[in-house]
C-alpha positions in Angstrom: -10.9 20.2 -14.1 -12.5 23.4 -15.5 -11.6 23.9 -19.0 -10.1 27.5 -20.1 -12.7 29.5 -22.1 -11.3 32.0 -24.5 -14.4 31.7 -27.1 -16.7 33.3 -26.2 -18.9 32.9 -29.1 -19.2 29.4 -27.4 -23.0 28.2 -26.8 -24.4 26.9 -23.7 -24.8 23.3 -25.6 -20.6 23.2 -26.4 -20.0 24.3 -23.0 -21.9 21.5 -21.6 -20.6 19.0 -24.1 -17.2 20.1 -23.3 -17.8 19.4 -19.7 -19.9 16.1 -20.2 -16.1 14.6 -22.2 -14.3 16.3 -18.7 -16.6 14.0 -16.8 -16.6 11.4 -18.6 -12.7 11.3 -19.0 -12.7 11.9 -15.3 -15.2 8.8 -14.6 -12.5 6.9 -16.8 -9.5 7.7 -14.9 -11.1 6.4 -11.5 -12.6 3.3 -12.8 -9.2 2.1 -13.9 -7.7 3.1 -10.1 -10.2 1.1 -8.9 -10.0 -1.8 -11.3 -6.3 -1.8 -10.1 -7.1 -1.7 -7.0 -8.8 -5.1 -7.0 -6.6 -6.3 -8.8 -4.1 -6.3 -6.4 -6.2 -7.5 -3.7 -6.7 -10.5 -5.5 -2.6 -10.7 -6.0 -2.5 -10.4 -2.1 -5.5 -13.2 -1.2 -2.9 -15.3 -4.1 -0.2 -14.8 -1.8 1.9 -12.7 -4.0 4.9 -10.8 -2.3 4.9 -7.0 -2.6 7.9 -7.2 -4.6 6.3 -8.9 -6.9 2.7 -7.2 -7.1 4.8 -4.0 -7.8 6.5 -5.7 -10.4 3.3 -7.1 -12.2 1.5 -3.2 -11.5 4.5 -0.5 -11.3 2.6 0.3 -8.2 5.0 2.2 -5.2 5.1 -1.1 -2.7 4.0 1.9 0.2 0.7 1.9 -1.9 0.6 -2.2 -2.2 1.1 -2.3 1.9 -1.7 0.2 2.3 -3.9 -1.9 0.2 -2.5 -5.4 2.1 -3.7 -3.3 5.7 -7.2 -2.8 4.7 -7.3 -6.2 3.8 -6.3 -7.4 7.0 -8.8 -4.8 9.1 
């Protein structure tokens, strides 16, 4: 996650910024896991076959089977 540093003429304030945009991009990536991630619990409560939830999210059907055990826990 931490970004390479050549400058260093670089001020405290970029350095930060630069890290904030890491965050946030960060912050980004795991909100859309877990948006998918409900949405294929809701494709299993709707009775939807592995196959076919892999289909719909290009998800490996190991991961969909994971996801269909914690449901049933």
């Amino acid at each position: 996650m931490q970004t390479e540093r050549t400058n260093s003429s670089q001020t405290l304030e970029e350095i930060f910024a630069e890290l904030r945009q890491e965050g946030r991009e960060e912050g980004k990536k795991e909100g859309r896991k877990d948006a998918l991630k409900q949405f294929v619990r809701k494709l299993i409560r709707e009775n939807y076959a592995d196959e076919q939830i892999a289909k719909l999210t290009e998800l490996d059907p190991v991961q969909i089977a994971k996801l269909r055990k914690t449901l049933k826990d």
